[in-house]
C-alpha positions as CSV (number, residue, x, y, z in Angstrom):
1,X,2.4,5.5,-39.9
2,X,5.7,5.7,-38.3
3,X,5.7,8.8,-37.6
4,X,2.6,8.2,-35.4
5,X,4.0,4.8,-34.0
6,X,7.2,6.7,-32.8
7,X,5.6,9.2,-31.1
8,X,3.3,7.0,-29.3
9,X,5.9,5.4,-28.1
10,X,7.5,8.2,-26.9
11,X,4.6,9.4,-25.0
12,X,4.7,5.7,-23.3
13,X,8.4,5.7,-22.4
14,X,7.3,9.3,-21.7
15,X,4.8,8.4,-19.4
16,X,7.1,5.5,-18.0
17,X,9.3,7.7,-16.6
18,X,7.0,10.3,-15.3
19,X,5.3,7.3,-12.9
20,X,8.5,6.3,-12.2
21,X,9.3,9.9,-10.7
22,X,6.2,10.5,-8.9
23,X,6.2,7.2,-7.4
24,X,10.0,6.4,-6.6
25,X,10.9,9.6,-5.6
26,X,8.8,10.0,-2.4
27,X,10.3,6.4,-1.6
28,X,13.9,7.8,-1.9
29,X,12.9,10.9,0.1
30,X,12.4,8.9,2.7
31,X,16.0,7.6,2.6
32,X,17.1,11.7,2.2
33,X,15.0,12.1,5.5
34,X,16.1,8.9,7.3
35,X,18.7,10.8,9.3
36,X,16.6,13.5,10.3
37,X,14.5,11.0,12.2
38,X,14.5,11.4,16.0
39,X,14.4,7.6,16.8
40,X,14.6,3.8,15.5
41,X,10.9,3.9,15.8
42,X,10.9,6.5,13.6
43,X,13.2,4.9,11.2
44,X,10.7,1.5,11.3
45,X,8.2,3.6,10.5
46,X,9.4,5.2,7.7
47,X,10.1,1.9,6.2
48,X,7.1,0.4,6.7
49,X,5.0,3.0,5.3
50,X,6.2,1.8,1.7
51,X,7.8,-1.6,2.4
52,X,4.7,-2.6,0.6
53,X,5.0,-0.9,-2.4
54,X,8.6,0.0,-2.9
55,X,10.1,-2.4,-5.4
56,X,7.1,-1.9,-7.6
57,X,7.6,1.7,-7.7
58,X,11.0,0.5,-9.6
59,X,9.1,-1.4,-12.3
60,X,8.7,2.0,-14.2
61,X,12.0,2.7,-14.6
62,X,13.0,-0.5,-16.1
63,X,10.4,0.2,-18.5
64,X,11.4,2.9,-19.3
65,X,15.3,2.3,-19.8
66,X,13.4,-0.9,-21.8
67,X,11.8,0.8,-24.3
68,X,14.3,3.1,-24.8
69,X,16.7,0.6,-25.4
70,X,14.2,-1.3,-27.5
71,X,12.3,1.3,-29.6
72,X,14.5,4.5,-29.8
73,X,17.9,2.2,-30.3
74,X,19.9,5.3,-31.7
75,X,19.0,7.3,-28.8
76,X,20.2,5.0,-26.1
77,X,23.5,4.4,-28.0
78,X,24.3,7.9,-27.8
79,X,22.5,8.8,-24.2
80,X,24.5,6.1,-22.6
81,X,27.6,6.5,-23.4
82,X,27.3,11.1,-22.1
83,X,25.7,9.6,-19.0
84,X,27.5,6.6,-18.1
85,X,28.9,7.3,-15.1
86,X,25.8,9.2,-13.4
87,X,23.6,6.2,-14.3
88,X,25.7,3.4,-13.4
89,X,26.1,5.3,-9.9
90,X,22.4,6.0,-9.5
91,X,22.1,1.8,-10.2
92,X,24.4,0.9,-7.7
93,X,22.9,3.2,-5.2
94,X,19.6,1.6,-5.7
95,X,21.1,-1.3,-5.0
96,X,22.6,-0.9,-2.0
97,X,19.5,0.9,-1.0
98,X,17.4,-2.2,-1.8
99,X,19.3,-4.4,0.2
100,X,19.5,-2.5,3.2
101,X,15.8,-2.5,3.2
102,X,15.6,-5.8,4.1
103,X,18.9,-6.6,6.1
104,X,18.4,-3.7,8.2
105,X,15.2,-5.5,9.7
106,X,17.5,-8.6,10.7
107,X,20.6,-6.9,11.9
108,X,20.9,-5.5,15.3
109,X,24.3,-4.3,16.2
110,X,25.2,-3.3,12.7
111,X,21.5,-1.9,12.1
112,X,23.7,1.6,11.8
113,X,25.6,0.6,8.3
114,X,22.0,-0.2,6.5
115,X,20.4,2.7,8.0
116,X,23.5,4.6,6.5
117,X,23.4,2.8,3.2
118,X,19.7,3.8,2.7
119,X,20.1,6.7,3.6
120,X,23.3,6.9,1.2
121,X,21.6,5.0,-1.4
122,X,18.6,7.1,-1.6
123,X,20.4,10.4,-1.7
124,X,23.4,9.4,-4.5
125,X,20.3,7.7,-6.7
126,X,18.0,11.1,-6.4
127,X,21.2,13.3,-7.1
128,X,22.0,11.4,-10.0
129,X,19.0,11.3,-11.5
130,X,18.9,15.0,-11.0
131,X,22.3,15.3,-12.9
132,X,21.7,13.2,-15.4
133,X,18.6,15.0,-16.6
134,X,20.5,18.4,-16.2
135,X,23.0,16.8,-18.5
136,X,19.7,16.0,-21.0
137,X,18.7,19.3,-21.3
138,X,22.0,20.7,-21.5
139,X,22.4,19.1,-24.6
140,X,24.4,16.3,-26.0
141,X,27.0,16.4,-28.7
142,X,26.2,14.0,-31.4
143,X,28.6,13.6,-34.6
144,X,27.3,11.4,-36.9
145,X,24.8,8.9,-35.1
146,X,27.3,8.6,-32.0
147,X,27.7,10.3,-28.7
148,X,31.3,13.2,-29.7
149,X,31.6,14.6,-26.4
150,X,34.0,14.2,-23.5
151,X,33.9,11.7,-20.4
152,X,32.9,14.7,-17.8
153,X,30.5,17.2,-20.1
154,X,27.7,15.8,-17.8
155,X,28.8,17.2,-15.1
156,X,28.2,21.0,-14.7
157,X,27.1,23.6,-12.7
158,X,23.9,23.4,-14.7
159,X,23.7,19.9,-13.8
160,X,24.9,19.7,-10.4
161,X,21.6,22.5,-9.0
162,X,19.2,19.8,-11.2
163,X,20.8,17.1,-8.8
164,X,20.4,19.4,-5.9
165,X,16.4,20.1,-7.3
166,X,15.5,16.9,-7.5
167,X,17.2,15.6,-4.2
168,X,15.5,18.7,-2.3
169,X,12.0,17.8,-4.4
170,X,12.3,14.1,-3.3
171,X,12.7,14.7,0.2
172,X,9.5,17.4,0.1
173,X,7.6,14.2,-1.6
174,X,8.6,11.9,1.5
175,X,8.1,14.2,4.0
176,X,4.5,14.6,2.3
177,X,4.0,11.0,2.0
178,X,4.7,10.8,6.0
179,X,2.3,13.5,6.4
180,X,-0.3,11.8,4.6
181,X,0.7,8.1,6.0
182,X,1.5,8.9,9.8
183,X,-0.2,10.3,12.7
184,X,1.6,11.4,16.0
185,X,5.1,12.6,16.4
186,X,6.4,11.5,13.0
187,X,3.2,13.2,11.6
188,X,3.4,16.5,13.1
189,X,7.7,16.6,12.3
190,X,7.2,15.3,9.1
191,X,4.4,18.5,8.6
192,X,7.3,21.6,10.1
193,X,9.8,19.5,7.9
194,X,7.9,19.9,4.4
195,X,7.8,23.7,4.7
196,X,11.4,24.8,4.2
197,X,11.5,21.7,1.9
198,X,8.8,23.1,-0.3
199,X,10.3,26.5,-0.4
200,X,13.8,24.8,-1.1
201,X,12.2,22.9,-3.7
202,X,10.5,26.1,-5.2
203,X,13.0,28.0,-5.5
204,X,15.1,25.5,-7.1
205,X,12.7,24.8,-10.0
206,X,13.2,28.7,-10.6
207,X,16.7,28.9,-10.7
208,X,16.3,25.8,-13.3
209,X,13.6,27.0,-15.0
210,X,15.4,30.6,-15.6
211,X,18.9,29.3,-16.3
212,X,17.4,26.5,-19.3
213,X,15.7,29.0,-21.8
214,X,19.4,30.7,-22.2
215,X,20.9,27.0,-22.5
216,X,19.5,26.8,-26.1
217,X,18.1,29.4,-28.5
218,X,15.4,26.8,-29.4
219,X,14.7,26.4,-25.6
220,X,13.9,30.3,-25.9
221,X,11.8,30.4,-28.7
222,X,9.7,27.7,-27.2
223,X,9.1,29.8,-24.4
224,X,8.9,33.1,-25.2
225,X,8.3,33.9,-28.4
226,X,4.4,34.2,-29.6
227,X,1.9,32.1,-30.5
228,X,3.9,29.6,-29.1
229,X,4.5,31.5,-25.6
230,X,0.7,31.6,-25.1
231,X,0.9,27.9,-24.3
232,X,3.8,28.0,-22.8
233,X,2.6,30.3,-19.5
234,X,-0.1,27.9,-19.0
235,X,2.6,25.9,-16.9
236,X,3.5,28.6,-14.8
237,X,-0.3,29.5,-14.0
238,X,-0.8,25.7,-13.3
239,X,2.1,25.8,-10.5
240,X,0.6,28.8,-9.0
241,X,-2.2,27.0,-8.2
242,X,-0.1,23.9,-7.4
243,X,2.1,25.9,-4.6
244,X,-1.1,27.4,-2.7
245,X,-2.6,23.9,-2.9
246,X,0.8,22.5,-1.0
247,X,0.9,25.7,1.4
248,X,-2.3,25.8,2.6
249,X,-2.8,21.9,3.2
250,X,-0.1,22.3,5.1
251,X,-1.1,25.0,7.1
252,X,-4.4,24.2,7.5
253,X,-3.9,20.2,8.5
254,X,-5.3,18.8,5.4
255,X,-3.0,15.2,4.7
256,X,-3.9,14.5,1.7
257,X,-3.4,17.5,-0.1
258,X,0.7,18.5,0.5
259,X,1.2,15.1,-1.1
260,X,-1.1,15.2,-4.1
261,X,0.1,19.1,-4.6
262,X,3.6,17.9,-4.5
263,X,3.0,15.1,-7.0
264,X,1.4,17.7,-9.2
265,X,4.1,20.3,-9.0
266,X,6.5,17.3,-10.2
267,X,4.4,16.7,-13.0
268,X,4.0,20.2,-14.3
269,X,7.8,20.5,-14.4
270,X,7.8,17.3,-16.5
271,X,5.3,18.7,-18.7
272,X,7.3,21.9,-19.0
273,X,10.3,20.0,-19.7
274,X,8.5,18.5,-23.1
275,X,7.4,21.7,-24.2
276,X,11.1,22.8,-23.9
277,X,12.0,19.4,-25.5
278,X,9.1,18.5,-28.1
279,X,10.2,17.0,-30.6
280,X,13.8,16.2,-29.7
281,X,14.4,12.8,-28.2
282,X,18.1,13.7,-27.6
283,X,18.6,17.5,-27.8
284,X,19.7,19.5,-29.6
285,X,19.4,17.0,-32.6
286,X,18.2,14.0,-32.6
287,X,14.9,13.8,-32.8
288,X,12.2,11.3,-32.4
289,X,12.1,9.7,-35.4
290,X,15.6,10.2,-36.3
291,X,16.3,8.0,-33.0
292,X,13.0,5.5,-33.4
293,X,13.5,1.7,-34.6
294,X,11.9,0.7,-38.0
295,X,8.0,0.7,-38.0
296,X,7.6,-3.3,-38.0
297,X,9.4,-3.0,-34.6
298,X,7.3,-0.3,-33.3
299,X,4.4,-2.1,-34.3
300,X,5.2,-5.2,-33.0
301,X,5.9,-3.9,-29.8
302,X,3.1,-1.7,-29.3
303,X,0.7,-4.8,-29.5
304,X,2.9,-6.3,-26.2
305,X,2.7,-3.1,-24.3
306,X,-1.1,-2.5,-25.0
307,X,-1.6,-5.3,-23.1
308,X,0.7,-5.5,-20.1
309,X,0.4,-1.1,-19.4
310,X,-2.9,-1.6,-18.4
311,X,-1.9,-4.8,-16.4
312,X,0.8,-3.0,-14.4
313,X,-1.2,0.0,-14.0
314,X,-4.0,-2.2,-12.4
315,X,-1.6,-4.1,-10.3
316,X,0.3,-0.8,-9.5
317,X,-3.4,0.9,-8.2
318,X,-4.1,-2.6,-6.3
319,X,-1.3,-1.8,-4.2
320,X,-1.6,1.7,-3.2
321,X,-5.9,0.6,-2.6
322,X,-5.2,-2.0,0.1
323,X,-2.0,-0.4,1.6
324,X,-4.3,2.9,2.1
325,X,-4.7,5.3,4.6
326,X,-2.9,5.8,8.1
327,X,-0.1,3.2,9.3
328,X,-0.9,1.6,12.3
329,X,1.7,1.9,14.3
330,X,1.5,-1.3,16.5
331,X,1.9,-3.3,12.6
332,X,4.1,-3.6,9.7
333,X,4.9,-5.1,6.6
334,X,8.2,-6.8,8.7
């Protein structure tokens, strides 16, 4: 039974974190792109088209850094303490990035410092997430049940090109999202933007995905060595099919489908990520239910979460329903 109860919860937390990807990070890449916009108008614009639905993008990853603290305990006392300084950066950024969305609406002569701390905000939270994942799958040193590495042995040059990946792959998603959400100038900018993006992006993932089979032997195994290997090139196949979908939508002036294409390369790389990691909650040793709490816990728990994941989901679909379709320029949210 607890075996079954932990890894149902780590499918949730998991899941949390995947949403909390695919929806946050177009939101920060349009901080990333904020500079790159040609006017204020622009700038409003960008804002608008997810003042809506931006601080309920962040709901996911509270649940996840929840339920990690609450159902994998031994895993968050030893993830924290190797990542403490790219997370607490990546919090701080988000909030100056959330309070710049809503003072830069009432300030006029310093409009300049919020546009800059959004901007800022959005590209130090993206970078760190990048890092700290790169400093996941890297591997953490674990003596006993506590974290036995150094201050810095997150930061490498493993982890620094997964910051760079996911910075680059958050500013393709907002530039998609603007394609999708915008019509006129914006639109058509937004559509030559995403192309070098995407093939920055792309090319990224494959300097990641090369480099992290030789980061582990186990990582290696997983992925090349048959049966095992057979399930494994599925991925790869999938984001074929992913990458035409993004290049020819946005060729061929399709809105929707850079944007959905782009979601869907982001979740195949997750996907291939837990086939690297299965069943390791804290590689190279810890795994899920060396890290999980005791069964009553898990149990107790999963009754409270049956009942508000569908609740958030519902609320979270609400939101993108009536919000849907092409901004009108001429209104806002502000």
């Amino acid at each position: 039974m607890e075996f079954d109860l932990a890894f149902i919860w780590a499918g949730l937390i998991a899941l949390a974190v995947l949403t909390y990807v695919i929806l946050d990070g177009f939101d920060l890449g349009l901080g990333i792109l904020f500079p790159f916009a040609k006017s204020n108008e622009e700038r409003d614009l960008m804002m608008n088209s997810v003042a809506p639905v931006w601080d309920g993008n962040e709901t996911w990853l509270v649940m996840g850094g929840g339920g990690l603290f609450a159902m994998f305990p031994l895993a968050y006392a030893v993830i924290m303490p190797a990542l403490y300084m790219p997370i607490m950066l990546m919090l701080l950024a988000l909030v100056f990035r959330g309070v710049s969305f809503e003072y830069r609406w009432r300030a006029q002569r310093y409009k300049w410092v919020w546009d800059a701390a959004f901007a800022g905000g959005s590209l130090l939270a993206a970078v760190c997430q990048g890092i700290a994942l790169g400093a996941l799958v890297q591997g953490i040193e674990v003596e006993g049940r506590a974290y036995a590495g150094g201050w810095f042995d997150w930061l490498s040059p493993f982890s620094l090109t997964t910051g760079l990946a996911v910075a680059v792959g958050y500013a393709l998603l907002g530039a998609c999202w603007l394609v999708m959400k915008t019509e006129g100038n914006i639109h058509h900018h937004m559509r030559r933007v995403a192309v070098p993006l995407a093939i920055g992006t792309l090319a990224l993932i494959g300097v990641v995905s090369l480099w992290t089979p030789f980061l582990d032997p186990v990582y290696f195994a997983r992925w090349f060595n048959l049966p095992g290997s057979l399930w494994s090139f599925c991925v790869p196949a999938l984001m074929a099919v992913l990458i035409w979908l993004l290049f020819s939508g946005l060729k061929s002036g399709r809105d929707l489908q850079p944007f959905f294409a782009a979601l869907g390369i982001f979740t195949t790389c997750f996907i291939g990520l837990g086939v690297s990691f299965y069943p390791m909650m804290v590689p190279p040793s810890l795994s899920i239910w060396d890290a999980a709490a005791p069964d009553k816990s898990l149990s107790f728990t999963l009754v409270g979460a049956a009942i508000l994941l569908p609740m958030i989901l519902a609320y979270t679909a609400y939101a993108y329903w009536v919000f849907r379709g092409k901004m009108d320029p001429s209104e806002g949210y502000h």
